[in-house]
N, C-alpha and C positions, 0 to 999 in steps of 0.2 A: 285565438285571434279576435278580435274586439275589432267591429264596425265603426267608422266613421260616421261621427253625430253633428259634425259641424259648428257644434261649440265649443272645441277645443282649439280651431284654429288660431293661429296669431299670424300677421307682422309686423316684421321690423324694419322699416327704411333708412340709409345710408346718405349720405352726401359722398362723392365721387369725385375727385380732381383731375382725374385720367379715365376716362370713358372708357367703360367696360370694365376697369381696374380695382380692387376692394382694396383701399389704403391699408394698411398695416394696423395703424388701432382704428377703425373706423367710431364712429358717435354714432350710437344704434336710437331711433326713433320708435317707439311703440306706437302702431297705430289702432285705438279702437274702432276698425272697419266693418261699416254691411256687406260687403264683397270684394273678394281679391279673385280675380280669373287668370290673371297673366299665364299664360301655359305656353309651351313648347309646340310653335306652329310651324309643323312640317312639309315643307313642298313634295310631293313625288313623282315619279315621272311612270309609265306605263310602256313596255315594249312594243315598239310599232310595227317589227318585222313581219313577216309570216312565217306562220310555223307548220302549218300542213292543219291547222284546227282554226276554228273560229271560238273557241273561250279563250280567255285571256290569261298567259303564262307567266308572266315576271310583271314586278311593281318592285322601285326602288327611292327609297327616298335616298334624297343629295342635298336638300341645305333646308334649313331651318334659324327662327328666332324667336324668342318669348315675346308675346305681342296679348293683351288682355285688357281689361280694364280695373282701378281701385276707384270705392265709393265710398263713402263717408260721410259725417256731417263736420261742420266747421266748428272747431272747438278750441278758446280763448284759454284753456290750460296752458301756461307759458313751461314747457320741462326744462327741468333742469340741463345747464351746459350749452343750451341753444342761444340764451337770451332771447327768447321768441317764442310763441304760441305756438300751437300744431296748426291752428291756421294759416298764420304769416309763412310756417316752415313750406307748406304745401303750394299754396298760392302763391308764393318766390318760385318754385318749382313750375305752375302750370301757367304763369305769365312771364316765364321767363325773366324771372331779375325783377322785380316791386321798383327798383331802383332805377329801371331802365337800362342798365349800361348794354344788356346784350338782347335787346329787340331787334336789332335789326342784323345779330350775328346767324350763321345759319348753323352750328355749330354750338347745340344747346347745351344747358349743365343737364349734368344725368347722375339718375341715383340705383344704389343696388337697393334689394330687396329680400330678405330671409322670409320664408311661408311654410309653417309646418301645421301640419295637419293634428295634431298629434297630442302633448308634445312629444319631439322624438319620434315621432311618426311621419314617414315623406317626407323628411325635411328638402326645401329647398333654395338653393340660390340663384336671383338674376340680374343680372349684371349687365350695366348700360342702358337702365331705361330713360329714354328720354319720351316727351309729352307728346305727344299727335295732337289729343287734343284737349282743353280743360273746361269744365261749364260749370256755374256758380249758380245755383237757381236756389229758390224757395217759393213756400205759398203759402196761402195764408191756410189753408183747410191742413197742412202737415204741419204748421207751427214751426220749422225750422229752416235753417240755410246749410244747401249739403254743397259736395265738390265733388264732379268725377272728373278722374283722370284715365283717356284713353293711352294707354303707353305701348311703344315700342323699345326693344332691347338685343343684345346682343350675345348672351348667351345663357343657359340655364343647365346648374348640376346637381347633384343633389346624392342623396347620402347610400344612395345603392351605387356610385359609381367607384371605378377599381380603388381612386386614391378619393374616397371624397372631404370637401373641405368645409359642410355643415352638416355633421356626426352629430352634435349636439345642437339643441334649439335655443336661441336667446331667451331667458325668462321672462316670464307675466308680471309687467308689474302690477304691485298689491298697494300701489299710494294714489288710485286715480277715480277711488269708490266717488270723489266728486263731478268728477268731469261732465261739465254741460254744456249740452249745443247752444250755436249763434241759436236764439228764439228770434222768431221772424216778426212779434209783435212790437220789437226793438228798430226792427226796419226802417227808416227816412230815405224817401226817393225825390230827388227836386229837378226839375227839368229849365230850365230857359231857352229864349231864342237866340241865344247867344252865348257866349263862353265869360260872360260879366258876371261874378258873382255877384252882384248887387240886384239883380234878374231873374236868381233861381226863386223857383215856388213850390212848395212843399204839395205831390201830387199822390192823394192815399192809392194805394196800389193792391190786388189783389195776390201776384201773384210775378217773379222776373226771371231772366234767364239771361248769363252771359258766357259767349263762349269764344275762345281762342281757338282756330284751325292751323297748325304750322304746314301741314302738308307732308310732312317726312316721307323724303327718298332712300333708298335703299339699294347698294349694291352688294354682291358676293363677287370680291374679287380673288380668286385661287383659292377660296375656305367653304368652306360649308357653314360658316356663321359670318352675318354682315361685316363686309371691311370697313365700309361708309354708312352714316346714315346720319344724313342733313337735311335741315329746315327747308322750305321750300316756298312760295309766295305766302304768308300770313293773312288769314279772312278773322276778323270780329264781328260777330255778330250780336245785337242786344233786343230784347223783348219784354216788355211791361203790359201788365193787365188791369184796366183803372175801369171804374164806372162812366155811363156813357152819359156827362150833361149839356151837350150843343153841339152841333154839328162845325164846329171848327175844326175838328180830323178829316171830316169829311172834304174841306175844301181843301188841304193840303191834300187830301189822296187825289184830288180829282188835277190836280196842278205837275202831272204827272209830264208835259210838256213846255216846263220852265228850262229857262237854258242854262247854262253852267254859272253865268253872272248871278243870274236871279234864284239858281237851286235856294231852298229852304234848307238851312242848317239848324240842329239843334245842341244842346247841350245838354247832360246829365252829371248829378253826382248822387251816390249810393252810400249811405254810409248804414255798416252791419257793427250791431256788438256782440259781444259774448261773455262771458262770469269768468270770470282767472282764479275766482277761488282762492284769491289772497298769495297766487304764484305771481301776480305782477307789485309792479311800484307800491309802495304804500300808502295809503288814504285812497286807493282808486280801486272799483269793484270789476271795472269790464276791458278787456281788448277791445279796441275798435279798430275797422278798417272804412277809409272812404275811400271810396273809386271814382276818381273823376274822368268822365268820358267826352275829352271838349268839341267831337267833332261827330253829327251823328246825323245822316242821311236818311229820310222817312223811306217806309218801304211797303206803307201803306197798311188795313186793318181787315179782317172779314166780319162783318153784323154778324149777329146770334139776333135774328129777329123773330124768332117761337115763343109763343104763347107762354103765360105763366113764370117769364125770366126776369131776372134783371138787366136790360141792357149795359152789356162788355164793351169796351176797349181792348183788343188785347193789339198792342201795336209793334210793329217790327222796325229796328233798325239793321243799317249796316254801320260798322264802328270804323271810321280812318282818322290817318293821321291826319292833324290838325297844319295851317301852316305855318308851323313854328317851330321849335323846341323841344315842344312837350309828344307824347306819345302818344298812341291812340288808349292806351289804357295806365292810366298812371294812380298807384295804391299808394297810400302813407296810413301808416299802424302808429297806433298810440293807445296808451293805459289812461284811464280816464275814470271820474266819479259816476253815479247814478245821477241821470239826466233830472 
């Protein structure tokens, strides 16, 4: 028997059209991950009767769902049969649709997921995960842009079970010795007081973070693995970390009793690249994504006023939707030359 070294792991994610369902020929995704945790989280329940003792005699589990988190860094490798980078494929996944169409459906797209230890080791399968929650961060001290995805799912099997149906492991591929993270010194953050592109100002940044909360509910109705499991109020929330030169943060935090007419709105857009490695368009070196955020509510900053620092910004939004059209988080991907 041969130990588990954790360099062997792989997975491979799936696009789903029927939640919880593995299509027939599925388009298997490779993903090079820092961590896949999704495990089989089991409820149980405890005997509450009395039995003539006071230690505890029966413990039963009765329903469970693979619920974990994948991390990663964002990566402009467009693979083959996607037409998409591994970025665009994931971030459609953790903002639900790039596109918009299903922001406001509560009834998310969901993907499976193969995870072998191994290979051929524990393999296993989980089926119907959908995003809880997704966060896009970098900084400047790690040099890159990662994505985690909090997920929930609806069932997980794996290769010790009577009939199982991932015996064998999807293969490693051996074509991605290039594969390079979004580099975070490729970053552009621009902010306005307004949603006017003609307004934004390029604001150097130390350091961001963006995140999508859907909320996922969850019922077990007559199964022991979720019958339902839908979206539920949507939170965005975003944070930038800039060097501190005037106190104009300061008066917007202190403005904290403005009324609904006069709230201070702000605007952002983010644009990230990353190296395609000659997987995208031709004459163009990087994937890019911008993010534009038209609707963004101060939430105020904490000084770092200690000795020896450099005075931080690190400032907090909440992200809503704007009154219009657009979304509270709206991405467009494009192949592009060296800036």
């Amino acid at each position: 028997m041969t130990e588990f070294t954790n360099v062997n792991n792989a997975v491979h994610v799936y696009a789903e059209t029927e939640w919880g369902v593995t299509p027939a020929s599925p388009v298997y995704v490779p993903l090079p991950h820092d961590s896949y945790d999704v495990t089989m989280n089991v409820e149980s329940r405890m005997f509450g009767g009395k039995a003539g003792v006071r230690q505890r005699r029966h413990k039963k589990g009765f329903r469970g769902m693979p619920q974990g988190n994948l991390t990663l860094p964002l990566y402009g490798w467009q693979t083959a049969g996607l037409g998409k980078s591994i970025a665009e494929y994931l971030m459609d996944f953790g903002f639900a649709d790039a596109a918009g169409s299903v922001h406001e459906s509560i009834d998310l797209p969901s993907l499976g997921a193969e995870y072998t230890e191994g290979p051929d080791v524990a393999n296993k399968r989980h089926s119907g995960l959908r995003v809880n929650t997704c966060t896009v961060s970098g900084t400047d001290s790690a040099g890159r842009i990662d994505i985690a995805l909090g997920l929930m799912g609806k069932n997980e099997t794996g290769e010790g079970d009577a009939t199982p149906d991932v015996a064998t492991s999807q293969p490693i591929p051996v074509d991605q010795y290039e594969l390079t993270e979004f580099d975070y010194t490729d970053v552009v953050f621009e902010l306005s007081t307004d949603d006017d592109p003609a307004n934004y100002a390029v604001l150097p940044t130390e350091a961001f973070n963006l995140q999508v909360a859907n909320n996922l509910l969850t019922k077990y109705v007559g199964s022991t693995r979720p019958t339902v499991l839908k979206a539920d109020e949507r939170a965005t929330t975003f944070s930038v970390t800039t060097t501190k030169k005037d106190d104009v943060w300061d008066a917007y935090r202190r403005n904290v009793f403005a009324t609904a007419e006069t709230d201070q709105r702000f605007a952002a857009r983010l644009t990230l690249k990353g190296l395609h490695k000659g997987t995208g368009t031709a004459n163009t070196q990087y994937t890019q994504c911008v993010i534009t955020l038209p609707s963004l509510a101060y939430n105020g900053h904490a000084d770092d006023r200690s000795r020896g620092t450099i005075a931080m910004l690190p400032l907090t939004f909440d992200v809503l939707k704007p009154d219009t059209a657009a979304n509270d988080v709206n991405i467009v991907w494009s192949d592009v030359a060296a800036a």
